[in-house]
C-alpha positions in Angstrom: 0.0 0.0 0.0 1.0 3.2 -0.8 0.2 6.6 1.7 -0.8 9.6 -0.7 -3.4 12.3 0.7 -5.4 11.4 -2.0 -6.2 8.0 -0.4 -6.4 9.1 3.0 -10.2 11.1 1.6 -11.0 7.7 0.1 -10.7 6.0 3.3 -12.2 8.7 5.3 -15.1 8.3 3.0 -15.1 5.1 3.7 -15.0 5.1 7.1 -10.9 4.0 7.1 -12.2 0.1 6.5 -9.6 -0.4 3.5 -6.3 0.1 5.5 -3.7 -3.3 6.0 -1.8 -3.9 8.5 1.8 -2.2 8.0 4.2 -4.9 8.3 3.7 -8.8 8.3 4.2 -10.8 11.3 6.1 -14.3 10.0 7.2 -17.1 11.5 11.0 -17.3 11.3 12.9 -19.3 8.9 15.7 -21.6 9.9 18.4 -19.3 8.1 18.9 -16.0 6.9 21.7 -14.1 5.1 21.6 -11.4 7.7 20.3 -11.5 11.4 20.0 -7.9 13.2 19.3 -8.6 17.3 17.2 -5.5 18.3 14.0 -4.1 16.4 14.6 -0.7 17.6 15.2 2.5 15.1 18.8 1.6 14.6 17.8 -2.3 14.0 14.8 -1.4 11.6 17.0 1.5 9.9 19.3 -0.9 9.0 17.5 -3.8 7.8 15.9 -1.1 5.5 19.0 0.2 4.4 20.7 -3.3 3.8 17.3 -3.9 0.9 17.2 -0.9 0.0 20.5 0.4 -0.8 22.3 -2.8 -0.9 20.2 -5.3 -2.1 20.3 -8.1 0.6 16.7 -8.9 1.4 17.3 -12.0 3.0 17.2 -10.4 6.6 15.4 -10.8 9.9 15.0 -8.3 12.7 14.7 -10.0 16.1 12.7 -7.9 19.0 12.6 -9.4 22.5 9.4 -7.4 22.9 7.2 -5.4 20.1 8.6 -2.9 17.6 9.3 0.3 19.1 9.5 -1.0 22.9 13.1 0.7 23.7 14.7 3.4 22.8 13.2 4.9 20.3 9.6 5.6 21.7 11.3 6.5 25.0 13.1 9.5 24.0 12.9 13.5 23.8 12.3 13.3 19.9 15.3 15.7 18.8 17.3 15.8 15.7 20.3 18.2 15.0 24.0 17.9 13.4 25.5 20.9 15.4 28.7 18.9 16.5 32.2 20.0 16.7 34.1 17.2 16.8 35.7 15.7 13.1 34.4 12.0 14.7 30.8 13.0 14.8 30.3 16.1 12.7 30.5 14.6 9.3 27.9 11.6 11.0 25.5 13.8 12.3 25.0 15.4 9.4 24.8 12.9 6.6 22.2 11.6 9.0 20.3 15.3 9.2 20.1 15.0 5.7 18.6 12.1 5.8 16.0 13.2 8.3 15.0 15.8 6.0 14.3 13.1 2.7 13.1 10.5 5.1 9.7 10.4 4.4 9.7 10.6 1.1 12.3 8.0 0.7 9.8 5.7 3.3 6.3 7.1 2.1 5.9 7.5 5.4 4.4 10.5 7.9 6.9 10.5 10.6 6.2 14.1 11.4 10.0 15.5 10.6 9.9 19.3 11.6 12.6 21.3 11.3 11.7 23.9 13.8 16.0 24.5 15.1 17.9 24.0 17.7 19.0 27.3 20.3 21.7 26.4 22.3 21.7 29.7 25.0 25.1 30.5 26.4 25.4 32.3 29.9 29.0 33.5 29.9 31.4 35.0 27.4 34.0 31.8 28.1 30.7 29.9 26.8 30.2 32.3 23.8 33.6 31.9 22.7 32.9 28.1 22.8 29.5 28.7 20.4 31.3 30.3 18.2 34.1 27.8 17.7 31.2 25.2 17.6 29.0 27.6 15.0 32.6 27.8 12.6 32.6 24.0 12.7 29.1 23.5 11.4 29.2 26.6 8.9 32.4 24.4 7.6 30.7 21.0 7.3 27.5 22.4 5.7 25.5 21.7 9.1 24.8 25.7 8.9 25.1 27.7 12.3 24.2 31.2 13.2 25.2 33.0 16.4 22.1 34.9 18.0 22.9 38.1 20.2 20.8 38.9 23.3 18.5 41.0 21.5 17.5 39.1 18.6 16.6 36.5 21.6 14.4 38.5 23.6 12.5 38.8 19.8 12.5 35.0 19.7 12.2 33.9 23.0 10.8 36.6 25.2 9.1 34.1 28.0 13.6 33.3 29.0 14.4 34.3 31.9 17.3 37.1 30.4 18.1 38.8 33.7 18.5 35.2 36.0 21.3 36.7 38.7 23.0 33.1 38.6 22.4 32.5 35.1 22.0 35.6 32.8 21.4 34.5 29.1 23.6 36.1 26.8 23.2 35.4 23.5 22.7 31.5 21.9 23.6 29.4 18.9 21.0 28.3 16.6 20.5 25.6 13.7 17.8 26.3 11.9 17.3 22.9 10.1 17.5 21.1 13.5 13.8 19.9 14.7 11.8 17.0 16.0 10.3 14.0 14.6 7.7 11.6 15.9 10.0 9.0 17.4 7.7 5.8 17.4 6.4 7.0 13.6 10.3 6.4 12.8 10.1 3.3 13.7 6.8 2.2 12.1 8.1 3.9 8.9 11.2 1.9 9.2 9.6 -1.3 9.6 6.9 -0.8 7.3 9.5 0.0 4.2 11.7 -2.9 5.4 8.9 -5.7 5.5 7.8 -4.2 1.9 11.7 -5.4 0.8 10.8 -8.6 2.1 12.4 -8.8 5.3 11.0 -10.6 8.3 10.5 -8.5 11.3 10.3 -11.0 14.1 8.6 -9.6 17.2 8.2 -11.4 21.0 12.1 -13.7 20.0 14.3 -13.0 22.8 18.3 -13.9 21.9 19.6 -16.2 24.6 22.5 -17.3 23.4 25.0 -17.4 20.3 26.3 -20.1 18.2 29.8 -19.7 17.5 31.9 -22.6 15.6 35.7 -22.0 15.4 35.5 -18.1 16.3 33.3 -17.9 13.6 29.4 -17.0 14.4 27.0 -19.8 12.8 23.4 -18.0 13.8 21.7 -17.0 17.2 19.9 -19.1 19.9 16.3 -17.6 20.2 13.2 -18.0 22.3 11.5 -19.6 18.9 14.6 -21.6 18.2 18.0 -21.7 16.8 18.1 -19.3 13.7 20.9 -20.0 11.6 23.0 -16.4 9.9 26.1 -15.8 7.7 26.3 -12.1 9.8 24.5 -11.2 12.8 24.8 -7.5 13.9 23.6 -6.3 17.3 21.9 -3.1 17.7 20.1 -3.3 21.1 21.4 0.3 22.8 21.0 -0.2 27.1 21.0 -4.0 26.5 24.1 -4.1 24.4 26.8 -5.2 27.2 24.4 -8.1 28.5 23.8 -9.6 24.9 27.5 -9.4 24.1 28.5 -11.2 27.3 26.8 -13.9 25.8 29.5 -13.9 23.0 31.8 -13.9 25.3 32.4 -10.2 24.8 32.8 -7.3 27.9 32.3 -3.6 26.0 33.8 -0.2 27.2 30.2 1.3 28.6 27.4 1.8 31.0 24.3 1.1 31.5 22.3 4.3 33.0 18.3 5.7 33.0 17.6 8.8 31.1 14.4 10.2 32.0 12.2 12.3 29.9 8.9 14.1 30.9 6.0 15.9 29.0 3.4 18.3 30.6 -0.3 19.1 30.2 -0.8 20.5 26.9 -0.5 24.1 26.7 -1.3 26.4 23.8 1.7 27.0 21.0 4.4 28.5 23.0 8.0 26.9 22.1 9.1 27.8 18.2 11.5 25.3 18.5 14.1 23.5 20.9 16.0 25.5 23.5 18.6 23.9 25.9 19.6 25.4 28.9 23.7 26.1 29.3 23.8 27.0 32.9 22.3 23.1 33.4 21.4 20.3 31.6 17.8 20.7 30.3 16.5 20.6 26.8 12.2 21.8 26.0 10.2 21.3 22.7 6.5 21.7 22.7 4.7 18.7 20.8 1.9 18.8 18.3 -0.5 18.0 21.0 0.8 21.2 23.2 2.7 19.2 25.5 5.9 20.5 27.0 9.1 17.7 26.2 12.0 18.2 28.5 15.0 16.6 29.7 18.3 16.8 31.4 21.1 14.5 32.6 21.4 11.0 33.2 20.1 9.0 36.3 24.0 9.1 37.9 23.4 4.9 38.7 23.3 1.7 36.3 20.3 0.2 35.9 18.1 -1.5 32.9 14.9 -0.3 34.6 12.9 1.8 32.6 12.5 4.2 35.3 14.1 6.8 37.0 14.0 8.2 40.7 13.4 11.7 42.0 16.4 13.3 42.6 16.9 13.3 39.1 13.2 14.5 38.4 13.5 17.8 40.8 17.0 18.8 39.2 15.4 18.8 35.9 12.7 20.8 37.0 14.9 23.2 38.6 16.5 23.5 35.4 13.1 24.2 33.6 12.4 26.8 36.2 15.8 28.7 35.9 15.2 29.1 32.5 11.5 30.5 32.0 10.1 30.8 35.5 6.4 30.5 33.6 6.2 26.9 33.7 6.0 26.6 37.2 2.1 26.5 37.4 2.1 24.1 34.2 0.9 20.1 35.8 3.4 17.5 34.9 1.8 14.9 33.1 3.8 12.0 32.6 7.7 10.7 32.5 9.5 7.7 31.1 12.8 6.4 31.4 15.3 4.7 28.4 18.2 2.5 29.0 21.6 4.7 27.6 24.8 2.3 26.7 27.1 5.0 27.6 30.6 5.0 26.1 33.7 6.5 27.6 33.8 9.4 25.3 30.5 10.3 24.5 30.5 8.7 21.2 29.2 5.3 19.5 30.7 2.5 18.2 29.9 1.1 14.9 32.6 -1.9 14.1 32.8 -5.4 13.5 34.1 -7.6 16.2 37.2 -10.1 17.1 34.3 -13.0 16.1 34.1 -13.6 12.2 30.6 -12.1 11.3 29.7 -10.4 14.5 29.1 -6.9 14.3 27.8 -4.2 17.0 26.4 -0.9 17.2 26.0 0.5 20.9 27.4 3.4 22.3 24.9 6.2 21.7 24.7 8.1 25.2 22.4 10.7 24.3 22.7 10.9 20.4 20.7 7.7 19.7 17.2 9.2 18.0 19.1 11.9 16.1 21.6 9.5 14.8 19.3 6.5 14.1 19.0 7.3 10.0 22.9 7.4 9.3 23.6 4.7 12.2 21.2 2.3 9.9 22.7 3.5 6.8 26.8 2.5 8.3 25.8 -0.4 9.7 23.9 -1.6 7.3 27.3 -0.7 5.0 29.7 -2.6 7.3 27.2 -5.6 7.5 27.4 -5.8 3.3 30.2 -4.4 2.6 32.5 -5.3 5.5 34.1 -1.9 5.4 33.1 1.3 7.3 31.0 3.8 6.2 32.9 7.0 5.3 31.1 8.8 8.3 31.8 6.0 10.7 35.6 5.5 10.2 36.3 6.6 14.5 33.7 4.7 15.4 36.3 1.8 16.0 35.4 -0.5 19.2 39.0 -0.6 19.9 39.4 3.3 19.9 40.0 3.1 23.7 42.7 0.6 23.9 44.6 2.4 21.3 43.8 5.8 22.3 41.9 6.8 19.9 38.8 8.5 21.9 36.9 11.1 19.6 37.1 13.9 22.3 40.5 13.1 23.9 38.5 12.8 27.6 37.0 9.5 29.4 34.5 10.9 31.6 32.7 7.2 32.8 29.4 7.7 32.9 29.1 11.7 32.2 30.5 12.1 28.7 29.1 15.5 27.9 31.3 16.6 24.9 28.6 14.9 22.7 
């Protein structure tokens, strides 16, 4: 089936009783070219990508749960490329460019707006920073412009400009940075995948791997031994306890990020602001809700939930930076599981086990990245060479060195 506004009338006329079902639900065959362990938006991204660009339809996505259960409907919806770094800016931005021809390319509403990105600085030390950062983006094509006080207070005049603690200054916007409807990434995903013949296999937990002289032979499964020439692993907060299983221990951590969304309120937020006296981020949703974030639960856990500590400083942050939410009701929160690497950055790279690969490694950067981290992984897995993009995402950057930001910072990498 294909989406056109043309036959969303007809079914309205017809009281929406011709619409199928988006993807298939199969039974698993006994072998597949390509196995991908996680049906998540970098799992789905790349079994798309693999059909799509490369031609290898032969592929099964495995989900412990449904599609869409992790990660990527448990997150704060944000896409942007303003990076610094040469190991993530040329990523993040072959992925925002894919953001902006994704639903064409998928025939598929996921609700991309490019509404921008303010990043509000507080000091001049922190100005001089934007700028540096803004220079980096104008020079990869990312685009960057560097907003003074007064063209703020035009923008954003519900900020708090005159906070003794935390005067804003001036901030750093990209204006193709925006939001997209995280769980309609991942139906779009999985609906263009299952079109190119893959099998999306949902409610098959991995429990173990075969492996036959160093060489992986396919993966043991709640439905059953599945037999694969490659098997990649995209499962984000789950990624160090399914590599144990191939004998594997991975340079990361485990930690809750919470998210929250208010009451809905009426249009108030042009875009996304993040706070640079603290760590909290605000878009408004379609539905008038308030999105917001901040930092990561400062424990490991694979619970899907957070505690309060974490929920007040976020608040406090909110409040710091425009006073007028404070009478706003909080509606709900949620928690995702972050594999944290030691230097803020992912790792996309085959491993010492002949046809194992792994992507994990995201911290905060998952959502935004999950376009171009299904396009490179999807290149490795056919190709067996990394993506152009993708070249320091090496899993054995730390041994030799190699970190993209030249700082391990455990579980607080925060030059992302």
């Amino acid at each position: 089936m294909k989406f056109s506004g043309l036959k969303v009338i007809r079914q309205a006329l017809n009281g929406h009783k011709g619409w199928t079902p988006l993807w298939r639900n199969p039974e698993p065959k006994p072998a597949y070219d390509v196995v991908i362990v996680g049906g998540g938006g970098h799992g789905l991204a790349t079994a798309y990508y693999l059909a799509a660009t490369f031609g290898i339809t032969n592929v099964a996505v495995l989900e412990r749960g449904w599609l869409g259960s992790g990660n990527i409907g448990r997150n704060t919806t944000i896409i942007r490329s303003n990076y610094l770094l040469p190991g993530n800016q040329p990523f993040y931005e072959f992925s925002m460019k894919l953001w902006e021809s994704q639903e064409q390319d998928l025939n598929f509403n996921s609700m991309v707006s490019q509404r921008s990105i303010i990043n509000l600085f507080h000091s001049d030390g922190q100005r001089d920073a934007y700028r540096r950062r803004g220079n980096a983006m104008q020079l990869s094509g990312a685009g960057g412009t560097l907003l003074s006080q007064d063209e703020l207070r035009e923008k954003l005049p519900f900020l708090n400009f005159d906070n003794a603690r935390f005067p804003i200054k001036g901030g750093l916007m990209q204006s193709r940075a925006g939001t997209a409807r995280h769980d309609g990434v991942a139906w779009g995903y999985a609906r263009a995948a299952d079109q190119r013949g893959v099998d999306l296999i949902q409610n098959c937990e991995v429990t173990g791997f075969r492996i036959e002289d160093g060489q992986i032979s396919g993966v043991e499964t709640t439905r059953g031994l599945i037999a694969a020439g490659k098997v990649g692993v995209a499962v984000a907060g789950s990624s160090s306890r399914v590599m144990s299983m191939a004998g594997l221990r991975l340079p990361i951590e485990s930690h809750v990020l919470q998210a929250f969304v208010s009451e809905g309120l009426k249009p108030t937020i042009p875009g996304v602001i993040t706070f640079g006296a603290g760590h909290f981020y605000v878009s408004q949703s379609d539905k008038g809700g308030l999105v917001f974030g901040g930092d990561i639960d400062g424990y490991n856990s694979y619970a899907q939930r957070g505690n309060l500590p974490v929920v007040e400083d976020v608040i406090e942050g909110g409040m710091a930076l425009m006073p007028m939410i404070g009478r706003a009701r909080l509606l709900r929160s949620w928690g995702g599981v972050m594999d944290m690497s030691m230097d803020g950055s992912p790792i996309i790279d085959r491993t010492h086990l002949d046809g194992l690969y792994l992507n994990a490694g995201w911290c905060y950067g998952g959502f935004k990245a999950t376009p171009a981290s299904g396009y490179a992984f999807a290149h490795l897995l056919a190709t067996g060479t990394p993506h152009e993009t993708a070249r320091a995402f090496r899993l054995d950057r730390f041994a030799r060195g190699y970190v993209i930001d030249e700082k391990g910072v455990g579980a607080q990498p925060n030059l992302h």
